[in-house]
N, C-alpha and C positions, 0 to 999 in steps of 0.2 A: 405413912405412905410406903407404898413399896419402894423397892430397888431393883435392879436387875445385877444382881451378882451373885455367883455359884456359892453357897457355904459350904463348909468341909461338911462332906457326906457320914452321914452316922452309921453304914454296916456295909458299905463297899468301898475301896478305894479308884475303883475302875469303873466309871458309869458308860457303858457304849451308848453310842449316838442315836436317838431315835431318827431316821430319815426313811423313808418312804418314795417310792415312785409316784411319779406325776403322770399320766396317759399323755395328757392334753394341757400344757400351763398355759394359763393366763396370756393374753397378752394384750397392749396396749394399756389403757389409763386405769388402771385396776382401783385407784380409788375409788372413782364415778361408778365404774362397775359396781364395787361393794357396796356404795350409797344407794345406786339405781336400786338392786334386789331389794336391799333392806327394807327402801320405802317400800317396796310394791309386797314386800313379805306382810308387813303393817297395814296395808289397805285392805288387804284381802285374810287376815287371819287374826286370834284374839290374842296376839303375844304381845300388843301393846298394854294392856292390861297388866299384865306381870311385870312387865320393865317399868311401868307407872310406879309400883309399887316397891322393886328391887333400888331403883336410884334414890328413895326416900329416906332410904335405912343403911346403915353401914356394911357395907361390901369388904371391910379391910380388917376386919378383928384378927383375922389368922385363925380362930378356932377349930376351923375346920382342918388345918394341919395336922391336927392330933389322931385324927380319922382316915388319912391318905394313904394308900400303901404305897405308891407312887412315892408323894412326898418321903414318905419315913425312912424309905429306902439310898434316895439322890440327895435331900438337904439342899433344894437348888428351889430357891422363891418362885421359879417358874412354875414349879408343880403345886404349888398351893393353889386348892380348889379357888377362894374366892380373887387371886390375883390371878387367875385367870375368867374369870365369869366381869371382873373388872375394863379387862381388854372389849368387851362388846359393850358393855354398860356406859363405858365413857365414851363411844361411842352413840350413842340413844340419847344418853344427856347432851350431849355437844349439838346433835343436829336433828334431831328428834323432839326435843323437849323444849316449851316454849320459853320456860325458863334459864335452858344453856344456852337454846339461841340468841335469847336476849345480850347474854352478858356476853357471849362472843361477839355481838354485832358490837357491841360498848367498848367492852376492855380485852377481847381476842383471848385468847389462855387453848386448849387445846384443838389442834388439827390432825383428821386421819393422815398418814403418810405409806408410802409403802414400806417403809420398816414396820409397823405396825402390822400391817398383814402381815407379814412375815412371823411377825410374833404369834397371832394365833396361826397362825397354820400348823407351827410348831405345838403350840400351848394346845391347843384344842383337840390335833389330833394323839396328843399326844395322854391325854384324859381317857382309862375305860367306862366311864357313864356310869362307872357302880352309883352311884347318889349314894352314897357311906356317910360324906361331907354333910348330906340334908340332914341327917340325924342331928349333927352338931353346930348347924348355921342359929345362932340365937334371934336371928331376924325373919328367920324363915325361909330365905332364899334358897333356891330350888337349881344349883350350881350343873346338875344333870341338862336340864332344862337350857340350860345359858348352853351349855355344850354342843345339843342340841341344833339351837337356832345360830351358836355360831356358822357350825359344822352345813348347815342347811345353807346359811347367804353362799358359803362359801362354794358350795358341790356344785349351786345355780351360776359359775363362776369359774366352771372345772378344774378350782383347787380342791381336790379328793384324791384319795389315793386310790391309784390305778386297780387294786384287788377288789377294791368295793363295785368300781366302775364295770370290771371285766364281768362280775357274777351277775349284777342285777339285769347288765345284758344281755345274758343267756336268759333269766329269769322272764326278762321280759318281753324278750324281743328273737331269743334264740329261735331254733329248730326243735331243741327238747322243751323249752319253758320253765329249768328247773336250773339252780345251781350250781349244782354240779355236773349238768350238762350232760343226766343219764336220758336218753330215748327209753321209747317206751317198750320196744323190746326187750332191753337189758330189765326194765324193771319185773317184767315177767318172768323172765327168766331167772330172777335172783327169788323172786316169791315161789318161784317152783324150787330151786334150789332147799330154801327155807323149809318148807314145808317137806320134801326129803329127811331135813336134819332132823326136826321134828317128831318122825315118825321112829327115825332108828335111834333117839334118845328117849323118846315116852311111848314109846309104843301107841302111840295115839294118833290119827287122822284129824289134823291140825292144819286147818285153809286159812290163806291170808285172803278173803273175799276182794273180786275186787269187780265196780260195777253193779255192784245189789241196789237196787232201787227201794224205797223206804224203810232203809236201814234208821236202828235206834241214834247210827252214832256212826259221819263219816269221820275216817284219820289221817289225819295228816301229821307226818312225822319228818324231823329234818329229814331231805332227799340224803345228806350223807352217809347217812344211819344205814340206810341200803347197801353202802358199799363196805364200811368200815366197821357198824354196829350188828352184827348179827346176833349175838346171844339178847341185847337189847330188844328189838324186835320180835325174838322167838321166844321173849320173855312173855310182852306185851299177849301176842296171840297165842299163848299160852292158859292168860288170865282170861282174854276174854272167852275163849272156848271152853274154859272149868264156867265158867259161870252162865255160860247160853245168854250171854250178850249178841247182840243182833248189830254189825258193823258192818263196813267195807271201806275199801281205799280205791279213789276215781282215777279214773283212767287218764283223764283230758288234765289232772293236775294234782299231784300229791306231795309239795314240797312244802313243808312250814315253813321254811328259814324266812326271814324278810330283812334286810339289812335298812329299809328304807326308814325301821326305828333308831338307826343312830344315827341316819344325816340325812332325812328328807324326806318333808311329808308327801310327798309328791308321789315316790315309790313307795312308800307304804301304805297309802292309797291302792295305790297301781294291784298291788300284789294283795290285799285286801279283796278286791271286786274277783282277781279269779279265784280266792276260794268261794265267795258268793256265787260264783258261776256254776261253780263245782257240786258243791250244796244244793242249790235251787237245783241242778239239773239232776241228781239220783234221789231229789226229794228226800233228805237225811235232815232225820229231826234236832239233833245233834252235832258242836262238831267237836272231835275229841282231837287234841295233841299231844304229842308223844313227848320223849324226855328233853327237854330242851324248854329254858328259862327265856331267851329271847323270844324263840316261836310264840311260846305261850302270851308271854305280857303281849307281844304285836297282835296277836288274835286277839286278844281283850278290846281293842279299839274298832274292829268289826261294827260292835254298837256307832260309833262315829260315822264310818264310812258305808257302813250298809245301805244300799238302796231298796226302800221299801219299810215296812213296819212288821216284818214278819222275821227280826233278826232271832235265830235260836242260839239255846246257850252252846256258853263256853268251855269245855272243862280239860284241865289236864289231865295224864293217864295215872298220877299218881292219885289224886283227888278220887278217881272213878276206880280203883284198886284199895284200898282204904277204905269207901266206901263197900266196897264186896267183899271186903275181908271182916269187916265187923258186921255184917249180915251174914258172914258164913256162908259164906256163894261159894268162897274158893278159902282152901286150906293149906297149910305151908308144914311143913315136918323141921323141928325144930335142931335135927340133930343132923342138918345139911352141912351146914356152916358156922362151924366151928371156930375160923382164924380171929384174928382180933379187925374190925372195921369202924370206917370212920364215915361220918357224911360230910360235903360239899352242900353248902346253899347255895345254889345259883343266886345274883343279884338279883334278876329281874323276875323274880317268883318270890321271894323269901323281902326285899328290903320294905313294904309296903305291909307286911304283912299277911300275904295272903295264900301261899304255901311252904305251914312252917312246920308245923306237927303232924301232919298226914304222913311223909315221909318217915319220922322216927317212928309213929303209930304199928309201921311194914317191919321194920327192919327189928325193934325188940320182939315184935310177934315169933322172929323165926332165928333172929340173929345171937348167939351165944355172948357174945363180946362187943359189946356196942360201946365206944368212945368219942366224946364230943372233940372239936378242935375248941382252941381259945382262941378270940369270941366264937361265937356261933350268933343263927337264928340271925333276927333281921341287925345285928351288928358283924356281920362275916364281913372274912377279908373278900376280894374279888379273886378271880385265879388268875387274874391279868392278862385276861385274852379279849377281854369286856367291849363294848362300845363297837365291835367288829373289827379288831385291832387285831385277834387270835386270824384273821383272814389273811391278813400283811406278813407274807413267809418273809420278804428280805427285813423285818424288821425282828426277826424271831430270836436273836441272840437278845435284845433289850425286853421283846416277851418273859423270857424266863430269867435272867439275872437282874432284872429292873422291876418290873411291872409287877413279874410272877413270885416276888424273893420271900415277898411275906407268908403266900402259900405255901411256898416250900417247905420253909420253917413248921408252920401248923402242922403238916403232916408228918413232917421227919417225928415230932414232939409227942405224935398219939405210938409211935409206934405201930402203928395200924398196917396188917398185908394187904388190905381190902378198901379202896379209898371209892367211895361212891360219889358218883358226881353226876346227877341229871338230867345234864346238860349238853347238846352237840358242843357247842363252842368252848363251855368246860372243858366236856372231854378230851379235847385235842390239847386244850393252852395246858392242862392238868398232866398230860401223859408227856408232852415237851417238856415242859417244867419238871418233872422231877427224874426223867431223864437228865436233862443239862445238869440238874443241881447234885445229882447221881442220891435221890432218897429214892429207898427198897418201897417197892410195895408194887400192886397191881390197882389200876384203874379202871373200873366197871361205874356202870348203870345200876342204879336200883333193881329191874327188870333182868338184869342179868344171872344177881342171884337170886332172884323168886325161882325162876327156869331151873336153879339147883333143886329147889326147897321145896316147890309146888308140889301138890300130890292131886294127878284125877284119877279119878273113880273109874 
């Protein structure tokens, strides 16, 4: 059984506090609140299925400890993946399951309290969603998943942290529709910018399309990437213009980010239909995203929430670069980039297995000095910004000496100038993180240096 008490931490002696702002707390009878959602989460969705199956089997081995970066870091029972995926599960069993409720009606043994909430709000928000743990759960149990549906009763309940709350409302509901809250003038004006750089780095007439009606392939790229990623970006429409790919980016909405994959299916629904909107309306046979590990897995679920039978695929920009580099569409000059370079697996691309080799495919092609981190591939650490946690600035000191520490490490250890990462939410938690922890090197996108190395014709 667990315990609730701190162990001596194995490689900090200083753990700062993970807390978080609240927009909106709770108030009133919070238990009944959290019971009310739960049930009504279980009548209308198939997560009773899984929790049928997770209280059957051992939740408490601890194996998944070995796999945490989180844990490996604090040594504090809290952060163990399955003692907290326990906290919702004894839960389910108690008042959910015919069999807890039996023996509660009989012999009583456990009651939700609000110290218990308390507990996951902590615990849960306190998880970045990598699923590392699922590698090593010998039951199966899907600890991301429990994170998940905790994090869901609880948002229907306005325990969420204020940052998540603030974004999806512009996304949603704003005057831009996007994240980070750029109008559509500014996005124009950045794609002319772009396209400027473009010209006085390659001497080439280089369009960011935008608005093309049955294009092969609309893109949707984090909206942040816009403001913060330009070589990323000037990478991208780089490759697609050596290769006479046929694109554009919609006017009415071009953000991928979707937070609504780490706490609520409800917005990720929501922000799902307006890329269907976006889609359907410039008739694009295709939808392609940009670097970014969260975007991309949330665009996977498309298939789920698409209205209609005419869902088109999916592809990320590395997959769709990969693929035109080994056709020989587009060509890289080997003698760009020289320094020594490492790659980042975003979680949500790489732990499932499904963009794993594409990326190192790019980067031996043109890269001199190519060095893995220890592990890599679908056993990587997370950068510790994971689960939408890299969006919570007042919690950014526990980002990067907690969450982030194990990263840090990986990359001080390759030696690497050139740390590649992905990923929007990477690349911020990745570029704090080795700032705070003070490791040398520079953080780019994949795309960043193809825009070295590319050569058109």
């Amino acid at each position: 059984m667990f315990k609730d008490n701190q162990l001596e931490t194995k490689s900090r002696k200083e753990i700062p506090e993970m807390k978080y702002i609240i927009e909106k707390p709770p108030t009133g009878d919070r238990v009944s609140q959290f019971l009310e959602i739960f049930a009504s989460l279980l009548e209308h969705s198939n997560y009773r299925t899984a929790l049928e199956h997770y209280i059957r089997v051992s939740a408490k081995c601890s194996r998944c400890a070995s796999s945490c970066h989180v844990y490996q870091t604090t040594g504090d029972l809290r952060d163990i993946p399955c003692y907290r995926s326990e906290l919702l599960l004894s839960i389910y069993r108690r008042y959910f399951s015919f069999e807890g409720s039996m023996f509660a009606r009989l012999f009583g043994g456990f009651e939700l309290t609000e110290e218990h909430i308390d507990k996951m709000a902590h615990s849960f928000w306190n998880c970045t969603a990598c699923r590392k743990c699922v590698l090593e759960c010998p039951s199966g149990i899907d600890h991301g998943l429990m994170t998940h549906l905790a994090r869901y009763i609880m948002a229907e309940m306005n325990l969420v942290p204020r940052a998540l709350v603030v974004s999806t409302r512009e996304q949603l509901h704003g005057a831009t529709g996007n994240t980070s809250g750029i109008p559509l003038v500014a996005l124009k004006d950045s794609l002319e910018f772009l396209e400027e750089e473009l010209k006085e780095m390659l001497d080439v007439d280089i369009k960011f399309p935008l608005d093309v009606e049955n294009a092969d392939y609309i893109f949707f790229a984090p909206v942040s990437d816009f403001l913060m990623e330009a070589d990323t970006l000037m990478g991208i429409a780089a490759v697609l213009h050596a290769a006479g790919v046929s694109w554009t980016i919609g006017s009415k909405y071009f953000d991928a980010i979707n937070y609504g994959l780490f706490y609520s299916d409800l917005v990720l629904g929501r922000v799902l239909r307006k890329i269907q909107e976006e889609t359907q309306r410039l008739k694009a046979k295709k939808v392609l995203i940009g670097e970014c590990g969260h975007a991309s897995r949330s665009a996977t679920f498309l298939k789920t929430f698409w209205q209609g039978d005419d869902c088109p695929e999916i592809i990320n920009i590395m997959e769709l670069t990969n693929q035109l580099l080994k056709e020989g569409k587009i060509k890289l000059d080997p003698n760009k980039v020289t320094e020594r370079v490492t790659y980042h697996d975003p979680c949500n691309i790489v732990r499932q297995g499904w963009i794993v080799e594409q990326p190192r495919n790019i980067i031996r092609a043109f890269c001199k000095d190519f060095v893995e981190m220890t592990p890599n591939r679908t056993e990587n650490y997370c950068c510790g910004g994971g689960g939408g946690t890299v969006s919570i600035d007042e919690i950014r000191k526990y980002r990067t000496s907690v969450s982030g520490y194990k990263k840090a490490e990986q990359i001080r250890k390759t030696g690497a100038h050139y740390v590649i990462a992905p990923c929007a939410n990477c690349k911020k938690q990745i570029r704090e993180t080795m700032e705070d922890n003070k490791v040398d090197g520079e953080l780019v996108g994949l795309h960043d240096l193809i825009l070295k190395a590319i050569i058109i014709d």
